[in-house]
Steps between C-alpha positions, in 0.01 A plus 500: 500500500306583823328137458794305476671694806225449704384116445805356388774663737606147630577367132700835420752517843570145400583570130673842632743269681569262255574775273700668728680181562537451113655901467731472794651167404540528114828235577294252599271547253465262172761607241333569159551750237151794475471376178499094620149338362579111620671527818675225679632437839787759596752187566421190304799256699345637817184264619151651650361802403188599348403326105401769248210401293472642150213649374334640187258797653569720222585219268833472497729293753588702860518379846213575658694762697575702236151524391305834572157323546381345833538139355506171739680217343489143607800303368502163344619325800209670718267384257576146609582512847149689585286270232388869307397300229156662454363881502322392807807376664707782398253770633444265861878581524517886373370833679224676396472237188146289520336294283115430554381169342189552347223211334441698183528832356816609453620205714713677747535859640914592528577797717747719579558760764093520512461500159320241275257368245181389589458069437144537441545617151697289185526807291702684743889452424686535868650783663814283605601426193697115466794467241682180393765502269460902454096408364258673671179298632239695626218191547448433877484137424869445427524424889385164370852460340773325694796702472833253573839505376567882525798701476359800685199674645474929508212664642490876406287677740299784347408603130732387244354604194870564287658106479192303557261494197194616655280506802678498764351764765595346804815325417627180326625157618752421251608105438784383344533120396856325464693507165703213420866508623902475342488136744241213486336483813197250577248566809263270603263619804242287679298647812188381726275778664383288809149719531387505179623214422687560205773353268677718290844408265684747266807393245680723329753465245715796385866499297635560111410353207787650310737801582220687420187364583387428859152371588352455846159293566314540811187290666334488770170274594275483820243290667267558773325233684346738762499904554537758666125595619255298601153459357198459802202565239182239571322436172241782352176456386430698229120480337452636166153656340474431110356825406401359136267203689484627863582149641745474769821286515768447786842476459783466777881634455710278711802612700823604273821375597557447865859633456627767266603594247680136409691716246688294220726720317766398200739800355775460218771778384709477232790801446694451164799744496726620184811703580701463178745801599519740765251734330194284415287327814185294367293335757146345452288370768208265471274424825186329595286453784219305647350536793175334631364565874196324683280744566471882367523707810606285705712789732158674533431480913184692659664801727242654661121481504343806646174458439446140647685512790799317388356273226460530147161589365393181310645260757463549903751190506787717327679700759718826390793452616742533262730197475655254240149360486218513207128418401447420120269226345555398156239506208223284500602196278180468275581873437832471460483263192332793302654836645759648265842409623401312751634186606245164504557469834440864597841526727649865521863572305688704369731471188731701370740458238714746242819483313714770407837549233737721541783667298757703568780663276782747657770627266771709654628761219800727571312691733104407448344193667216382257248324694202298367184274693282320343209358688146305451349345845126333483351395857144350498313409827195316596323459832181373654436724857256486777491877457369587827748302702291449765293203383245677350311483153695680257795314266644611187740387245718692282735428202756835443749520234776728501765532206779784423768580282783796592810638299738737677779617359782733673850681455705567795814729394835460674685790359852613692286834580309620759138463329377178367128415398278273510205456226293192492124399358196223589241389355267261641174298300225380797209284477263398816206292426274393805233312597309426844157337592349539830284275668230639779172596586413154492302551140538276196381516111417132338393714210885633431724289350684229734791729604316794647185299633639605861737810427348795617739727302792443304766754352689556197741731470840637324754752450730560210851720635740703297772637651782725341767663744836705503730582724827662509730606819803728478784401767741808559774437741530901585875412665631127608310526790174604435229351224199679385205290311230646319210281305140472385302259353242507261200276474207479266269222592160359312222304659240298310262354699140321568316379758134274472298274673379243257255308724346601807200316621141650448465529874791718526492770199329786730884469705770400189445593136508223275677591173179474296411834733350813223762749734821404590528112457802551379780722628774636316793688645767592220751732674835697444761660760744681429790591786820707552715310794795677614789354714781705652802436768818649609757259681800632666803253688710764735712189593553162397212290629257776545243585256247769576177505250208708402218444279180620315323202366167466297300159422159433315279228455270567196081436565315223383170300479402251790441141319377377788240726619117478481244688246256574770155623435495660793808730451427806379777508234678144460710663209681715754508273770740241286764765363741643712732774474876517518734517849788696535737526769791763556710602775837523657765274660840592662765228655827399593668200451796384667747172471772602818777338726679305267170399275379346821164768573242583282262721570228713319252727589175640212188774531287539269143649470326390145146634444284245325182675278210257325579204756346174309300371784218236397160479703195253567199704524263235655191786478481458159722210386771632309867545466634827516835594461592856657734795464639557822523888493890505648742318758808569681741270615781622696799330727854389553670175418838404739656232402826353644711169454834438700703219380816482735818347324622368838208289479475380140176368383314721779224776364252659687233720357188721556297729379248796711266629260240783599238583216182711492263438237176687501214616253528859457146519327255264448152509476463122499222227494383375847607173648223222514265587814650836572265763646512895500631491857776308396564708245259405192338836418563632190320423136659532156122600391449159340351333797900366587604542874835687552717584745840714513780276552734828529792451751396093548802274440545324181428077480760331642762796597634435860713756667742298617656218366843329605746221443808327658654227413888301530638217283801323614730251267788320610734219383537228820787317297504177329384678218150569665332826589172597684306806488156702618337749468175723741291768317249649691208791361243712634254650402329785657035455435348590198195541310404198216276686406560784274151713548574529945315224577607459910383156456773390290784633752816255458640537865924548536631155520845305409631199310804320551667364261817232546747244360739222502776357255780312549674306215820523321768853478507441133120519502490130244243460787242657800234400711278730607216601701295800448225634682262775433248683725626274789302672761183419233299811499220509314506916395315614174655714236182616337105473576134635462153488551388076391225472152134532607569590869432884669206731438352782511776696395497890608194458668455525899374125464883395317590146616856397459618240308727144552888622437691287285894518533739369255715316725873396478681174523473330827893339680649321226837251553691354221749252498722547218792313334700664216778322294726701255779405221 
């Protein structure tokens, strides 16, 4: 407790006050029962006050201030008026939430409180685990998804290992998409983004079919004529040797799209539900998705350039400087029409599309809740990329299939006593096929057949996943004031996996193994975890309005097999450098939450300190070309969350809200792979004995873990008369600097910055309909939520002689307006 008294005293005298305020005022506090789960406003005929939002943390309905978890949850009605309609979006708007873009691997690195999952790799499932519908999905690429129409949004802070399937180290960002209603009600939306240049409509129909049927159908479809970064590339020459003839040939890859990522997106929802009597609930839900951008990493902007004085190392003309700005050619067209999954005309995309079903049954007995989902979800995406994003000579395409199917079942007792249980089991079926061929080195093979005559290496890999899991959680209300939980989950996990390169050009076998290799061509990872995960709080409400909470929580992410990685001949052991090893996290958190004056103040303060062993953290080891994902040997992330939201009832419609955050995430050990360039002085002087540079990361902060982050914000609504009303709303974060990098690269140092966020509606008091304008990152600062060292650049790596290399950052959305008009009926 020493730590938290001494960095965090600010955060604590302020959450001392408020709970003093809340323990000397118990009248004005809200008035609800201990045992309350749904809470609602302590007068209903009164107007103002603060708007409960019901949640499903430990899954089963609350308000999210009776919950004893450090859970953020972001209403319905916020959804819209902020435009959180996408991960990205939602973590722009959230403290210590990110989301890193990435081109490939994993496509996107999500991270909480300083801890994440490497984007470099597709085989590693992420930290921050996302949930829709109560299905987990662990695939990075699901920021691709458009997620509209929802009811809620929670984000659990910390391991949650007990209620959320599985991996899910760092937290989860839980989504919850609209059920059809008792009432018809119609929506149609339409919206311009004046940057970007983008069109956008949704329509939405919802009501009964019969007294007991209701179905809802949801869609939502975008165009964009321009972007959002700006391509300056000048076209690339790029010669090729045929090693088969030793003739010479040129080829030239003209500039990709000037403006990016011209993203065309089309999503449908369907939610059939079947409620025959008040015991039986039925819903299914059917979804699909398609979205196609211009350009593959198109938010990759050069940061810094060490070594060249401000420019990048293949082009004096390309200046560092961060920006919504990009250089990336497309393929060279006479290639183009032969490279597999390539388009004729060589341009760079990206194109992702999945579907998913499903089905949920909840039948309330006597006193058991039966509870059944049902899930399969397939996602598939292609891309062409100018991989070094600096207009180099290296492009690759890949075509990645993902496809799963998931039962959980659960029984949540309800027995007039003071234990109840429950007991619940998953399993989960997993399949990842990939495949990737890279283009460089300027070589090409007329004697190979017509689709690898200028592939340098392609990859073929794929993973088979089992999963079988049970939980159970007794709930023991020791006296009507004070609940004591107590759970553990079990999982057994299998991994089937293999990894080749089937073609690799002659001139290249001394660096990648081709699969035909005596030793190794092929690589074969089949794997099995077991893990105990135990979960354990005590909650205690002295007074109406009050709850005090404590907490012992586990998580685990099982290991796994990196698809995407590279069978180097160089490496010393390529088997060991694909599979990875299981991450754990455990700790403590403690809080208070408190609704006071007349349900008018809320305010709620967390600690916690989780330790974090086996960190997942995936690495480019340019010395001798290969992938390797690490073991980080242990992290600890520390801090206090205070969170408050007034919402006077002599001004109804008024809330303001904010949010101080101090966290301190650090490696305790970790001998860890040098960055690209770094010398012994800098700290690059250790040797694993296999010819690998090392240095000890021990006490260095964690990728992407500020110390401080903050929010504010105020939304005002307000009828004028006539049957009219306007409203607005101001949100403000900071963020204090960070690393992007998670192996202490200085280069890759995020600095503090802040976005502002606002909004206009006015339209009628019945809402039938609003016009709006919303506007994101108004001050438009380009800040980068994740970065490293670019392909092919730095050298001489734990050597006195190291040169740096170009820094690539994975930017964020530049200023974005909207103009929106929304009719309902």
């Amino acid at each position: 407790m020493r730590y938290f008294v001494a960095s965090t005293r600010g955060a604590c005298l302020a959450g001392t006050a408020v709970a003093a305020i809340a323990f000397a005022s118990p009248a004005l506090a809200q008035d609800q029962s201990a045992d309350t789960t749904v809470t609602t406003p302590a007068a209903e005929a009164e107007t103002g006050g603060l708007t409960d939002i019901v949640v499903t943390a430990r899954r089963r309905n609350e308000s999210v201030q009776d919950v004893p978890v450090a859970v953020q949850a972001i209403s319905a009605e916020q959804v819209q008026q902020r435009d959180l309609t996408s991960l990205e979006k939602i973590a722009a708007a959230t403290p210590q939430f990110t989301v890193a873009r990435a081109s490939n691997g994993a496509g996107a690195q999500l991270t909480l409180r300083g801890i994440g999952s490497s984007a470099t790799s597709i085989g590693i499932e992420q930290s921050v685990a996302i949930v829709v519908d109560s299905v987990y999905y662990g695939q990075g690429r699901i920021i691709n998804e458009g997620f509209f129409d929802l009811g809620r949004v929670e984000i659990l802070k910390g391991p949650q290992a007990l209620f959320f399937g599985k991996n899910a180290t760092a937290g989860v960002i839980s989504l919850t998409t609209n059920d059809p209603g008792k009432s018809r009600e119609y929506i149609g939306r339409i919206g311009y983004e004046f940057g970007a240049k983008q069109l956008y409509g949704e329509a939405i129909a919802s009501g009964p079919l019969s007294d007991t049927v209701g179905l809802r159908i949801a869609v939502r479809g975008s165009k964009m004529w321009d972007g959002y970064y700006k391509n300056s590339a000048d076209p690339t020459n790029y010669p090729t040797l045929d090693v088969a003839t030793g003739a010479r040939y040129p080829h030239t890859g003209l500039p990709a799209a000037r403006n990016q990522p011209q993203e065309r997106e089309l999503i449908g929802r369907a939610t059939l539900k079947f409620e025959p009597d008040d015991r039986l609930t039925v819903t299914i839900k059917g979804s699909g998705s398609y979205n196609e951008t211009a350009g593959n990493g198109w938010n990759y902007s050069a940061v810094t350039c060490p070594s060249q004085n401000g420019v990048t190392l293949f082009n004096p003309n390309i200046a560092c400087n961060g920006g919504f700005d990009i250089h990336q050619n497309n393929l060279p067209v006479d290639i183009a029409k032969v490279y597999p999954y390539a388009r004729d005309n060589g341009e760079l995309y990206n194109l992702y599309k999945s579907y998913q079903g499903t089905g949920t049954i909840n039948y309330a007995l006597d006193n058991v809740t039966l509870t059944s989902i049902t899930n399969y979800n397939w996602n598939n995406n292609k891309f062409t990329c100018d991989c070094d994003f600096l207009a180099g000579a290296v492009w690759a395409t890949e075509n990645s299939t993902y496809h799963s199917f998931s039962e959980e079942l659960r029984a949540l007792t309800s027995f007039d006593s003071p234990v109840n249980v429950m007991l619940g089991g998953l399993y989960q079926k997993t399949k990842r096929d990939f495949f990737q061929a890279v283009m460089f080195a300027g070589l090409e093979n007329s004697a190979a057949t017509p689709e690898n005559r200028y592939v340098a290496y392609s990859k073929v890999s794929a993973t088979d996943g089992e999963t079988l899991s049970a939980f159970g959680q007794v709930i023991w209300k020791l006296i009507p004031t004070v609940e004591v939980t107590a759970g553990a989950r079990y999982t057994h996990e299998t991994k089937d996996s293999f990894f080749t390169q089937p073609y690799v050009n002659p001139g290249l076998t001394g660096i990648f193994k081709p699969q035909s290799a005596a030793v190794n061509g092929t690589l074969y990872g089949n794997q099995t975890f077991n893990d105990w995960s135990p979960d354990a709080t005590i909650s205690w409400k002295p007074t109406p309005g009050v709850m005090i909470y404590g907490g012992y929580k586990t998580a685990y992410k099982s290991g796994g097999f990196s698809n995407s990685a590279i069978n180097s001949a160089l490496a010393p052991n390529p088997a060991r450098d694909l599979a990875f090893q299981p991450e754990k996290g455990r700790g403590f958190e403690a809080g208070i939450k408190t609704t006071s004056f007349d349900h008018q103040l809320r305010a709620n303060l967390a600690l916690y300190s989780f330790k974090y062993t086996n960190l997942q953290i995936d690495y480019f080891n340019s010395q001798i070309f290969a992938y390797v994902t690490y073991n980080a040997g242990s992290a600890r992330s520390k801090g206090a969350e205070l969170e408050v939201e007034f919402a006077p009832r002599a001004v109804e419609g008024l809330s303001l809200h904010g949010s101080l955050n101090y966290n301190r995430s650090r490696y305790i050990n970790f001998l860890a792979p040098c960055y690209s360039g770094e010398t012994p002085a800098e700290g690059c002087s250790l040797n694993n004995g296999a010819g690998v540079p090392l240095q000890d990361l021990s006490g260095v902060e964690t990728a992407v873990a500020p110390k401080w982050t903050a929010t504010a914000g105020v939304s005002y609504d307000t009828e004028t008369g006539n049957g009219l009303k306007v409203g607005g709303n101001v949100d403000m974060r900071y963020s204090g600097s960070y690393l992007g990098s998670g192996f202490g690269d200085p280069r890759t140092r995020q600095e503090s910055y802040a976005v502002l966020d606002a909004g206009l509606r006015f339209g009628a008091a019945d809402d039938r309909w609003q016009v709006a304008v919303l506007g994101k990152n108004l001050t438009n600062k380009f800040y980068f939520t994740g970065g490293g060292t670019a392909p092919l650049t730095g050298s001489g790596t734990g050597t006195a002689a190291g040169k740096p290399g170009d820094i690539i950052g994975y930017g964020t959305l530049p200023r974005t307006v909207r103009l929106q008009l929304t009719v309902k009926y």
